[in-house]
N, C-alpha and C positions, 0 to 999 in steps of 0.2 A: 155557185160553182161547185161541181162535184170534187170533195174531198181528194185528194191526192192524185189528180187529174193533171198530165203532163201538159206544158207547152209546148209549142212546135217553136224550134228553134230553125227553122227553113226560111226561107225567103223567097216568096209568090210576088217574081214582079207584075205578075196578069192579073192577080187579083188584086184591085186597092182597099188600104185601109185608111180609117181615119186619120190615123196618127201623118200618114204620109200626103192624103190632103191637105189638111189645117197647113204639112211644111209648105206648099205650093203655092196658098194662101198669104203664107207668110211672106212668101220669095225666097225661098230653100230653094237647096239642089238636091236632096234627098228625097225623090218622087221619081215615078216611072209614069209611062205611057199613058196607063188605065188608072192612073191619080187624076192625072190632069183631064184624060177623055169624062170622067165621072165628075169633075171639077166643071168645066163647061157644059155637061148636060143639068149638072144641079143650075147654074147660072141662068138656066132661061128659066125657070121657073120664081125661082128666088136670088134675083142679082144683086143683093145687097152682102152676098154672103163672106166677100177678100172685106171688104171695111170691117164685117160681125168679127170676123178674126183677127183680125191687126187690131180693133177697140178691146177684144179677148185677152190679148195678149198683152195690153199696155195695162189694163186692168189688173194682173195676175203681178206687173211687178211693183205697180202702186201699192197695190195689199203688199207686199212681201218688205216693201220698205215702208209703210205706215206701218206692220205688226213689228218690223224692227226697231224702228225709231223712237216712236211714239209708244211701244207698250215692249218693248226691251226682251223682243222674243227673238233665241237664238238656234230654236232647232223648229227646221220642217220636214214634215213629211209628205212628198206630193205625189200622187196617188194618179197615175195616166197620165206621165208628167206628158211625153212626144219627145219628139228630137229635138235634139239642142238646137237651139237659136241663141241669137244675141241677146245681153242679160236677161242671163237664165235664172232661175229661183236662187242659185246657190250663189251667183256673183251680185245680184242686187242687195243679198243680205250680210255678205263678206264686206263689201264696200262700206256698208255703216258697220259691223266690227267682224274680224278677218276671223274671229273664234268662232262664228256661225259655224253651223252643220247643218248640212242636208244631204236625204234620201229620198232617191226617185224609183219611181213603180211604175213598171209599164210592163204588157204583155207583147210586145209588137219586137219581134228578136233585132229589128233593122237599130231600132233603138237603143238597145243591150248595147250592139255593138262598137253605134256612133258614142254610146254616152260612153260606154267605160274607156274610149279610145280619149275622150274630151278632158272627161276628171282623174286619170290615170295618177298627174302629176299633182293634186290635190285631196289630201288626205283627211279633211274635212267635208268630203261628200263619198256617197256610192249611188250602185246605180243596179236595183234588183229586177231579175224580171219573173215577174208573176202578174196574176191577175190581182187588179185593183180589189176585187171582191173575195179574196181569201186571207184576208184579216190576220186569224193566228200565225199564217205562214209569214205575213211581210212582220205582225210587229214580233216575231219569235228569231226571225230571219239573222243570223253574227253580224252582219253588214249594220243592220238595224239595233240591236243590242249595241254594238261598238259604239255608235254614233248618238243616238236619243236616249234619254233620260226621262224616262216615262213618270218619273216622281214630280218633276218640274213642267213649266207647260210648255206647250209645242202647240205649233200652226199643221193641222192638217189640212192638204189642200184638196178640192175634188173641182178641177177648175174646166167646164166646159166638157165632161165627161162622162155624166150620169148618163147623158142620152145614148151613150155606145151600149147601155145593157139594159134588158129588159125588166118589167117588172116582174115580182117574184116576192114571195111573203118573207123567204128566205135570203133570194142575194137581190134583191132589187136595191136602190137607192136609198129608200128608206130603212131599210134591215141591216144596209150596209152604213149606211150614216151612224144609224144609230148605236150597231156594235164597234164602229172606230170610238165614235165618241164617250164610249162606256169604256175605255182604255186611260182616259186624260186624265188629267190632273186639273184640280181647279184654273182659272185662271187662262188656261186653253183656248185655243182658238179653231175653227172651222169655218172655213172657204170655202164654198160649194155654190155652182153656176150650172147653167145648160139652156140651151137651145129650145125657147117655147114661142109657140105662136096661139093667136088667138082663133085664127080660121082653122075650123076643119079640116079645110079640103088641103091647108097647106102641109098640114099635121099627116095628114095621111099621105100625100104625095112623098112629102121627104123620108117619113119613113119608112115606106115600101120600097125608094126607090136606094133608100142606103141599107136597107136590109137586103137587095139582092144585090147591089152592086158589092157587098162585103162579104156575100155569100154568108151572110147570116151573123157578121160580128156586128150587131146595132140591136138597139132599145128601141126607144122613140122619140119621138118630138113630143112637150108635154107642156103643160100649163101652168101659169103662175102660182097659181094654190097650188098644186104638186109639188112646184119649189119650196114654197111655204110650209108646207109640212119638215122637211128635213130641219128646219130649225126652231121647232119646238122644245121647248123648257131652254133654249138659251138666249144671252142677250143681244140683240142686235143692236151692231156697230153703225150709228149714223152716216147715209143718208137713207138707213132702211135696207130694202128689198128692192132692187131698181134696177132696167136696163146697164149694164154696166160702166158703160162708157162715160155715164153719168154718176157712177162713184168715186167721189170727190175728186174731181179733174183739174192734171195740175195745168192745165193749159187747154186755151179753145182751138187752136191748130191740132185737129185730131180727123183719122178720116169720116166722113158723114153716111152713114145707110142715106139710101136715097129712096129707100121703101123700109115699109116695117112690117113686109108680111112675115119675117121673124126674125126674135132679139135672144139675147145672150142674156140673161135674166139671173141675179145672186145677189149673193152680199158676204156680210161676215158675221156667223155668229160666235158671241164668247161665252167660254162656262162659267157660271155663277160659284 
């Protein structure tokens, strides 16, 4: 991301973005027209993609209450959080202890609006809007300084995200992985997921056709060793690297892909 490059604080309901897909997926009411027309054209080609979201999304708050529980982490940072939904990062970790802190990053202004409207009355979270990939700006950000304690650890999340930007030596996923996590403190934690398939032709279809239907906000669809790389030199959190739906699930009543021409692929790594 070009150095001190504004956002658009505008709101294109003709053009969609991710963040207002995945709500659509979810069963939000925060989506327009061309969410949902770009939602049922992705569908014929890959129609397993509302289950890849709702198993996304129950993913992200299992991690967020297994990092709180079990390893007594009380500051995140989630990084593309999207629109609020029902337990959100900040109330799944409130709920095991109300001292949690969280900060959300999103560049999508619809989001800005809905979250600060959401956490107004909760002074144990913010809600910045910049781009996931300008590092010094979010961890330098008052909102971010207030709330995290960069000496002690913290869950950063990058959950089903990566694939909104492209690669880049500079701000790709690996550049950007790896300059968050060069921020931590031991003990730390990283969440990082995204969207890969093994077929070609599926790899290429969705990402041409979510790079023009975004007018050019999208990465790609990518492959499991891609994902693998972002978690080099740290520990991973058992069951591994795995579709995610099958990271430690607390229950078999979950929705099923009914195809697997592409999965939600992550895990969690910790710093040594």
């Amino acid at each position: 991301m070009e150095p001190g490059k504004q956002l658009s604080t505008s709101i294109d309901a003709t053009v969609p973005t991710a963040a207002r897909m995945y709500d659509y997926y979810l069963g939000g009411k925060d989506n327009y027209a061309s969410d949902r027309a770009a939602c049922e054209e992705l569908d014929k080609v890959v129609p397993s993609t509302r289950a890849l979201a709702l198993n996304n999304r129950r993913f992200l708050q299992r991690v967020v209450r297994t990092l709180a529980e079990d390893y007594g982490i009380r500051q995140f940072l989630d990084h593309g959080s999207g629109l609020p939904t029902q337990n959100n990062v900040h109330q799944v970790a409130q709920a095991v202890d109300p001292s949690a802190r969280a900060v959300y990053v999103d560049n999508d202004p619809m989001v800005l609006v809905h979250g600060r409207a959401l956490l107004e009355q909760n002074e144990n979270t913010a809600v910045i809007h910049a781009d996931m990939r300008a590092t010094d700006a979010i961890f330098s950000h008052a909102e971010t300084r207030r709330l995290i304690d960069f000496s002690q650890p913290v869950a950063v999340l990058f959950n089903s995200v990566f694939h909104c930007i492209p690669d880049s030596e500079s701000d790709g996923p690996l550049a950007v992985s790896r300059r968050v996590i060069e921020h931590l403190a031991p003990g730390s934690f990283a969440v990082m997921c995204q969207l890969v398939s093994e077929d070609a032709e599926v790899r290429d279809f969705v990402t041409n056709f979510m790079d023009q239907a975004t007018q050019g906000h999208w990465g790609r669809v990518r492959q499991e060793k891609d994902v693998a790389q972002w978690f080099e030199g740290l520990e991973i959190l058992e069951p591994g690297l795995v579709e995610v739906s099958t990271w430690r699930p607390d229950t078999e009543v979950a929705p099923r892909q009914l195809t697997q021409e592409w999965i939600e692929f992550g895990g969690v790594g910790r710093l040594p």
